[in-house]
C-alpha positions in Angstrom: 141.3 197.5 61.5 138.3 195.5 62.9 137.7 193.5 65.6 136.0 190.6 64.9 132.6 191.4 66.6 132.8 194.4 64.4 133.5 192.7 61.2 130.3 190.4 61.9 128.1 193.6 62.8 129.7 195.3 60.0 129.9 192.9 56.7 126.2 193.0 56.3 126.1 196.9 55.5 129.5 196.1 53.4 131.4 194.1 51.2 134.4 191.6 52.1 137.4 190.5 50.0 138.8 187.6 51.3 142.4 187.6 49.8 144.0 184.3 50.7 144.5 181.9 47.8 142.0 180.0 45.9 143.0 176.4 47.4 142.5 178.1 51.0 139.3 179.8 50.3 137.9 176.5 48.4 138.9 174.5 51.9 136.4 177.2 54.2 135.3 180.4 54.0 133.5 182.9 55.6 129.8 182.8 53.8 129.2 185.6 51.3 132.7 186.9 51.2 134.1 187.1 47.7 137.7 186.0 47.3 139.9 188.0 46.0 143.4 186.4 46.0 146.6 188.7 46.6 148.7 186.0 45.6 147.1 182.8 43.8 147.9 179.6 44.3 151.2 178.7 42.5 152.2 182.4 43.8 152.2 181.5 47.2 153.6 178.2 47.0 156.5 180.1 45.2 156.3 182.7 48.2 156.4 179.9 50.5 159.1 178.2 49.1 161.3 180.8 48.8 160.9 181.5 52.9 161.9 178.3 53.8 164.9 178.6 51.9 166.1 182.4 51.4 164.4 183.7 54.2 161.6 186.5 54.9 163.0 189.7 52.7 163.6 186.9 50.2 160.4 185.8 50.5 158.7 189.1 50.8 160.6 190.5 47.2 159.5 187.3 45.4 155.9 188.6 46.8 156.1 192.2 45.5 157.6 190.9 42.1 154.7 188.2 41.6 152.0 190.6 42.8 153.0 193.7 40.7 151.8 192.7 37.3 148.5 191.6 38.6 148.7 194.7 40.7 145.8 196.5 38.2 143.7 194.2 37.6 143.7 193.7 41.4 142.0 197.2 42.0 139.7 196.8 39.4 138.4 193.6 40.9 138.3 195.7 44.4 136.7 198.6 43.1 133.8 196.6 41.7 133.4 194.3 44.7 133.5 198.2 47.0 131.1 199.9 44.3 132.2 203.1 45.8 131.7 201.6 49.9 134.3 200.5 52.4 135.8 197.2 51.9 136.4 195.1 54.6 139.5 192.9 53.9 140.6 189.3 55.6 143.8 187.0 55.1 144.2 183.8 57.0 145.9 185.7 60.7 145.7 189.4 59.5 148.9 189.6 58.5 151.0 191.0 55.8 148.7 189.7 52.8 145.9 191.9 54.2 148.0 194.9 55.3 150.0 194.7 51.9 146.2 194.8 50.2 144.9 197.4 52.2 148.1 199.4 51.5 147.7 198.9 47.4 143.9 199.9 48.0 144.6 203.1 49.8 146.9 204.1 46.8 144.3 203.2 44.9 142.0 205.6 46.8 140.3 202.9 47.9 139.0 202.7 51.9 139.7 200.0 53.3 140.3 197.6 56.7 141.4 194.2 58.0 139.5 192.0 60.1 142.0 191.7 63.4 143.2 188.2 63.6 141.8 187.0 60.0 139.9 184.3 58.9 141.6 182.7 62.4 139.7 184.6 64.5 136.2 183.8 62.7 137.2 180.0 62.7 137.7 181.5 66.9 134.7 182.6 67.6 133.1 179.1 65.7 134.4 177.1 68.0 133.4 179.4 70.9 129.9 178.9 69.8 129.6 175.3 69.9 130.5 175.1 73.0 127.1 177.4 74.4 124.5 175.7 76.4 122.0 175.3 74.1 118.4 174.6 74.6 118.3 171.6 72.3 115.1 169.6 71.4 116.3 166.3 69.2 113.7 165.2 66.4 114.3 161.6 66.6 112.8 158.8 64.8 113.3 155.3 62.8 114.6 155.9 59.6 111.8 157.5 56.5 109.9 158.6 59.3 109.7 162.6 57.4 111.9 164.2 60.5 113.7 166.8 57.4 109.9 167.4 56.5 108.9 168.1 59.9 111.6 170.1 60.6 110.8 172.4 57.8 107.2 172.8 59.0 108.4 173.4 62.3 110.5 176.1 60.9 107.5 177.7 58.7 105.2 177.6 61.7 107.8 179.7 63.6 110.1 177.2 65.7 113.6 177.7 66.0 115.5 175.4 64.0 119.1 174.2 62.8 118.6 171.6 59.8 121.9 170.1 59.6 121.4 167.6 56.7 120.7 170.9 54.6 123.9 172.5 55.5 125.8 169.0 54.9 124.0 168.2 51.7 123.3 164.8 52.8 120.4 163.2 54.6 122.5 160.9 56.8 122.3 157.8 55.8 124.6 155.0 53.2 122.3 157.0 50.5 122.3 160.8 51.8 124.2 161.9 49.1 121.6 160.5 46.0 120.0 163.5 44.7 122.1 165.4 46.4 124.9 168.0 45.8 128.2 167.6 46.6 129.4 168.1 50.2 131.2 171.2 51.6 133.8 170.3 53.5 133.7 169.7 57.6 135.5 173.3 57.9 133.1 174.6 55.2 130.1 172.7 57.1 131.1 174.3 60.2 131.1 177.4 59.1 127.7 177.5 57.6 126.2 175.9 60.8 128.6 178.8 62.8 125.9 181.4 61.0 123.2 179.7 61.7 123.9 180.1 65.5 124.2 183.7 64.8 120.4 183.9 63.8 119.1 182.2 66.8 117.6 183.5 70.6 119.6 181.0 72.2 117.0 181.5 75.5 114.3 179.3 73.4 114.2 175.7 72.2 115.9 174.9 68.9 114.6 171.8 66.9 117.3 169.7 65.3 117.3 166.3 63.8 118.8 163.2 65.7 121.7 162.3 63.9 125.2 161.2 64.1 128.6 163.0 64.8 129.2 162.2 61.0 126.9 163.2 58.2 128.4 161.4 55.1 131.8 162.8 55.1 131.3 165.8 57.3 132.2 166.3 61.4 129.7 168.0 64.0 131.6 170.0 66.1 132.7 167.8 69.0 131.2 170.3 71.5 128.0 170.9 69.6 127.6 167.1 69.4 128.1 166.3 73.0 125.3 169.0 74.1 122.5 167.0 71.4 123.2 163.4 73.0 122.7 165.1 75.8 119.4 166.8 74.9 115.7 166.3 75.4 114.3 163.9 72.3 111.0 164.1 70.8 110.3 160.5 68.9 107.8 160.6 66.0 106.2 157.4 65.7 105.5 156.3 62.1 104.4 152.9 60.9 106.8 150.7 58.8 104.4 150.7 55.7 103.9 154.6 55.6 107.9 155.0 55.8 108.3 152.6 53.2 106.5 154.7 51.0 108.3 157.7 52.0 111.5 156.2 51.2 110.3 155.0 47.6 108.9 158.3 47.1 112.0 159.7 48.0 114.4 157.4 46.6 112.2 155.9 44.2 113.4 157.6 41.0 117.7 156.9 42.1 119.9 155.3 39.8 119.8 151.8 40.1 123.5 151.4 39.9 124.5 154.3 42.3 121.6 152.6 44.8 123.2 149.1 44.9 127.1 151.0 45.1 125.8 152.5 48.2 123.9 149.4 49.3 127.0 147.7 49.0 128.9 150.2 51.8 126.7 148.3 54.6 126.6 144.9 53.0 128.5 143.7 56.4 126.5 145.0 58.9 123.4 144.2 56.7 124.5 140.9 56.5 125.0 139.4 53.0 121.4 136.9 53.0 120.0 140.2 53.3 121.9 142.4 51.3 121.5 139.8 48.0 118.1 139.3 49.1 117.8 143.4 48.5 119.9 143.3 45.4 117.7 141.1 43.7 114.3 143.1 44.5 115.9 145.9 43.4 117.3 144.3 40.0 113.3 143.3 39.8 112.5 147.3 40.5 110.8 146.1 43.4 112.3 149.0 45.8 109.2 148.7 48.0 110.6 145.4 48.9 114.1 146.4 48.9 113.5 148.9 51.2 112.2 147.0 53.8 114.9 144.8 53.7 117.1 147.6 54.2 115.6 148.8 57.5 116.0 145.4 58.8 119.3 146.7 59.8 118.4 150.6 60.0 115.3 149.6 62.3 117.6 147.7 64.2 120.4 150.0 64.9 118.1 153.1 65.6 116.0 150.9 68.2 119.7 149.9 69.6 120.6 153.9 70.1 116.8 154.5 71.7 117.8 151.8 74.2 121.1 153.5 75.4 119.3 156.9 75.3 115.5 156.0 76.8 116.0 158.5 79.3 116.4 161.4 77.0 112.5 160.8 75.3 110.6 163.4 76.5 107.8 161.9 74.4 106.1 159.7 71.3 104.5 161.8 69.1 102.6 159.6 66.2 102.1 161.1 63.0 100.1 159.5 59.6 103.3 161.0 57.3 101.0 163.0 55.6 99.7 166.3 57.7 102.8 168.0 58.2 101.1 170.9 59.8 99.1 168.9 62.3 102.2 167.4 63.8 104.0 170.6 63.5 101.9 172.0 65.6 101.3 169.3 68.1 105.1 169.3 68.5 105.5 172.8 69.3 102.4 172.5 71.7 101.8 169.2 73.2 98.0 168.3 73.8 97.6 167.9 77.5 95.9 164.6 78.1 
């Protein structure tokens, strides 16, 4: 067995089998684990039925009889996924489905071991890390003002950075998820942003964007949220016209239906003049102008968040929307005046 600071030193020199059930490993898993169910879906709901109403040895013989004509193929599966290595092993608490796996490996002549605690105590040490003090500098900025942009030239120019849009697959807003695929869920989310934590020197400054304790569907961390509002901000400054042009560039080439469905999601807090003022520029394929009468109200409520958070602006940086390098760069080392 492995603890789980072993298992996360140890899965990059070897491969994992996660063994819990399709449905659970489709709800979060652990990134670059394969899954490699001991009993599938309808199997365990079979197993769990029969514990709640025969009991455990019940319960456990309904296992073994389910399992053993898949038994085979199982090894087969584990043998190529070991390719002659160790193979770590995980079930949801490391309990009997992994012991029971490892057990069928080891007939097999197949080393194996189970992560201590299971998936459980990965989804653990997650929450653990949300809770560190991190060094946080918040990208902030009206809305099409490039911070996703900036953030990856931050990135490329050697600045720490967590891009949590890219590991929600939405970009935050009522149209994040155009051109977009489809969301991982909050546990999934989590998970992903869990490794990204992994990778940093949490001594330096980490870049992320301003954003939210929601992104589309998706929750920050609780924790991990509290520590941004908290944080330093940097605010790029970018004139109404350029972001305009960033967010037909960007948005430009939607479908016109899918656009107006998720215009309609903030027609009350757009207000309906504006909102069938909008619809009808973009029926006209004017999304120029519909677009500006869309951050009417996103202008508004970002300018209504700097207010309650004026005192967290370390400074204004203004940028042209176009040198991404330049502003990189004058991010990570403010001129002195």
């Amino acid at each position: 067995m492995v603890s789980i600071q072993e298992f996360l030193a140890l899965r990059h020199q070897l491969p994992v089998a996660d063994v819990r059930s399709e449905n659970e490993f489709a709800a979060g898993h652990i990134p670059g684990v394969i899954n490699l169910p001991i009993l599938n879906n309808a199997e365990r709901a079979a197993v769990g039925t029969d514990y709640k109403q025969l009991g455990q040895p019940e319960a456990i013989k309904t296992g073994f009889r389910l399992v053993g004509p898949r038994l085979e193929t199982l090894i087969k599966e584990a043998e190529k996924i070991s390719d002659g290595k160790e193979l770590l092993v995980h079930c949801w608490r490391g309990g009997m489905r992994s012991a029971n796996f490892c057990q069928f490996m080891s007939m097999a002549k197949i080393k194996s071991r189970s992560l201590i605690g299971g998936y459980k105590s990965y989804r653990q040490e997650a929450a653990e890390s949300f809770k560190k003090s991190f060094r946080f500098m918040i990208l902030s900025g009206c809305t099409g003002s490039g911070k996703s942009d900036v953030l990856r030239e931050l990135k490329k120019q050697g600045a720490q950075v967590i891009d949590l849009e890219a590991l929600a697959s939405h970009k935050g807003s009522a149209f994040g998820h155009l051109g977009m695929k489809p969301q991982p869920t909050t546990e999934q989310f989590q998970n992903y942003l869990f490794e990204e934590i992994l990778k940093l020197d949490l001594s330096k400054p980490i870049w992320v964007e301003d954003e939210s304790i929601a992104i589309g569907k998706i929750f920050l961390p609780n924790d991990f949220w509290v520590t941004m509002r908290k944080s330093q901000m940097v605010k790029l400054d970018v004139k109404k016209g350029v972001r305009i042009q960033r967010l037909v560039s960007e948005y430009g080439n939607a479908d016109k239906e899918n656009f107006l469905q998720s215009m309609t999601k903030i027609t009350k807090r757009l207000g309906g003049q504006h909102f069938n003022a909008a619809k009808e520029k973009l029926e006209q394929d004017n999304m120029a102008a519909t677009i500006e009468i869309l951050l009417t109200y996103y202008d508004k409520t970002y300018l209504e968040s700097m207010e309650k958070r004026r005192e967290n602006i370390l400074r204004e940086v203004s940028w042209d929307g176009k040198d991404l390098s330049s502003v990189a760069k004058e991010l990570i080392h403010p001129t002195i005046p």
